[in-house]
C-alpha positions in Angstrom: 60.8 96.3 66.5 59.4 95.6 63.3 61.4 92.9 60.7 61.0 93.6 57.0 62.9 91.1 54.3 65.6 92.8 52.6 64.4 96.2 50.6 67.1 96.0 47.8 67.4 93.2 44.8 69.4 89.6 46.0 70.0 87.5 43.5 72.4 84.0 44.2 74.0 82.3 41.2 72.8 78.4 41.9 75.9 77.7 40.5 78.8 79.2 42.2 76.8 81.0 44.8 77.8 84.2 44.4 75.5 86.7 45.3 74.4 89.7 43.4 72.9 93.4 44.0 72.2 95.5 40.5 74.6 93.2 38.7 77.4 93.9 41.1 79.2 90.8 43.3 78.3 90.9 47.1 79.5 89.2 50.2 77.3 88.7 53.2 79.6 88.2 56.6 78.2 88.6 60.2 79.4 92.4 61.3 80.9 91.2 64.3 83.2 89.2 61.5 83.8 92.6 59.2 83.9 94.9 62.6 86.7 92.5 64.4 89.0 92.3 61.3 88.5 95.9 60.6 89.5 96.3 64.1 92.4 93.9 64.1 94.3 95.7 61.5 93.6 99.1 62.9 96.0 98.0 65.9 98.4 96.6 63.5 98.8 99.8 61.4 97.4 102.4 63.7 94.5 104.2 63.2 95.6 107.0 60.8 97.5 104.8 58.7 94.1 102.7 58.2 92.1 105.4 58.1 94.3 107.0 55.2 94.5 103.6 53.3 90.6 103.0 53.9 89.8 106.4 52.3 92.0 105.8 49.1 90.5 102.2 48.3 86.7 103.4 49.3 86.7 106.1 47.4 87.7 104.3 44.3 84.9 101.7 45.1 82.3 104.7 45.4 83.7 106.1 42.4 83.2 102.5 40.7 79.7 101.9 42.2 78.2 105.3 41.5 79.2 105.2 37.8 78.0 101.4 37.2 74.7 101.9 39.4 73.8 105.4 37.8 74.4 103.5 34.2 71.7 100.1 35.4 69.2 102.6 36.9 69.8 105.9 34.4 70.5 108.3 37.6 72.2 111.7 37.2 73.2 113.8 39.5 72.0 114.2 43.6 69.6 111.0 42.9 73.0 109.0 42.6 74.0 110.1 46.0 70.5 109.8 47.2 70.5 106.0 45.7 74.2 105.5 47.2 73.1 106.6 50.9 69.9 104.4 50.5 72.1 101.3 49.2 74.4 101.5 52.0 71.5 101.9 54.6 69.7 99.0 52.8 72.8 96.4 53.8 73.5 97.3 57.5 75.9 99.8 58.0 73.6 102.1 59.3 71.0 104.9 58.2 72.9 107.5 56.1 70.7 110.7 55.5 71.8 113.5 53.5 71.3 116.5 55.0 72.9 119.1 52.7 74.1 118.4 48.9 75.1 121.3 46.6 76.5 119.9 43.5 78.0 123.0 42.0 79.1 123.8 45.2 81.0 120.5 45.6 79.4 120.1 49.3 77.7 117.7 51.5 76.7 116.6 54.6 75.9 113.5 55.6 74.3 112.0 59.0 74.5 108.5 60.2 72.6 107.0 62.9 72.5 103.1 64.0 76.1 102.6 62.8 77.2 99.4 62.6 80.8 100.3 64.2 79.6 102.0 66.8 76.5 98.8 67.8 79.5 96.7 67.4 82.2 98.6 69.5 79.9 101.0 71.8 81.2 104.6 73.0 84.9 104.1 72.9 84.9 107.9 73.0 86.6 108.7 69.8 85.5 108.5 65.6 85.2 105.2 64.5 83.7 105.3 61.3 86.0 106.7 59.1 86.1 104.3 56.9 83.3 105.8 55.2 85.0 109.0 54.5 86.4 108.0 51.3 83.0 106.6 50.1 81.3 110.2 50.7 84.4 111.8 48.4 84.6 109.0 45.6 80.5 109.3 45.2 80.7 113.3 44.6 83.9 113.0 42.3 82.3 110.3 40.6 78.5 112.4 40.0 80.7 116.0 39.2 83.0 114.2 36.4 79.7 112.6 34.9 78.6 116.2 35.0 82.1 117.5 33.4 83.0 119.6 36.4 86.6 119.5 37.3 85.8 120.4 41.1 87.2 117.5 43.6 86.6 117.0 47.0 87.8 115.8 50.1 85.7 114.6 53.2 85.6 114.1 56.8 84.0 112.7 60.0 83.4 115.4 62.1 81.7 113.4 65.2 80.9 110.0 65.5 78.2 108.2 68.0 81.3 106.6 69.5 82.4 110.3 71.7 80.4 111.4 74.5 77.7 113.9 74.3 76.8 112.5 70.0 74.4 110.9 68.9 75.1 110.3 65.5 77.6 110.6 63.1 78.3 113.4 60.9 80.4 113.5 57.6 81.5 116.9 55.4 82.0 116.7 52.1 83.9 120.4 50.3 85.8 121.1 47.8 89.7 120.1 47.6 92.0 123.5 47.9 94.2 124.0 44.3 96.8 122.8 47.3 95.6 119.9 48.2 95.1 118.6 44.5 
């Protein structure tokens, strides 16, 4: 294995020590600290109800990163989604590769390998990342309004490396039905 310093920009305040990205506030925790609380809560509200809440307050932070990092690095378009999927690889949740994008078609697909989740809580045979769902949705919304299209879209895990027989994870981005709006 091969160890190479952090690829994207860390900047500490001497200060108050907070610690920046692009401009934006981070935290740095130890996963097993993130994964257990993430866990902890799931058994307190169930698993649906946390995934359901997770995907309403990622996607607003996708939305929010997308627009302020596509305004610090003048990105349009896929390269925001390419940028997003390379940010989140770049602090440890895994590797994210998009493997299908359409813009105008409102879709995506997105494949994740070394997840943190699944490192942290091994094959417990069912999705466990769906936290990122949300994230995948708020990031297209977020590039098609800068575009002024008024297509929206929903996503989903579809496998996880957490079920038997997968290797990887695998997210679907498409366009919310006129119903579902």
């Amino acid at each position: 294995m091969t160890k190479l310093a952090p690829a994207l920009p860390i900047e500490v305040d001497s200060e108050t020590g907070v610690w920046t990205t692009d401009a934006l506030p981070m935290l740095y925790v130890p996963r097993h600290f993130f994964i257990n609380n993430h866990v902890a809560v799931e058994e307190a509200l169930g698993a649906g109800k946390y995934a359901e809440i997770l995907y309403h307050a990622g996607y607003k932070s996708a939305w929010h990163w997308c627009e302020k990092e596509a305004e610090c690095h003048g990105l349009e378009g896929v390269a925001v989604f390419e940028h997003y999927m390379l940010r989140l690889s770049q602090r440890g949740w895994g590797l994210f590769i998009t493997e299908q994008i359409d813009l105008d078609a409102g879709t995506a697909r997105v494949r994740l390998e070394h997840s943190a989740f699944v490192y942290q809580m091994g094959k417990v045979g069912r999705k466990v990342e769906y936290m990122f769902t949300g994230w995948f949705a708020g990031a297209m919304d977020q590039i098609l309004a800068a575009r002024e299209s008024s297509l929206r879209t929903v996503a989903e895990q579809t496998q996880s490396a957490a079920e038997p027989g997968c290797d990887a994870g695998i997210f679907a981005v498409q366009p919310l039905t006129e119903a579902a709006r």
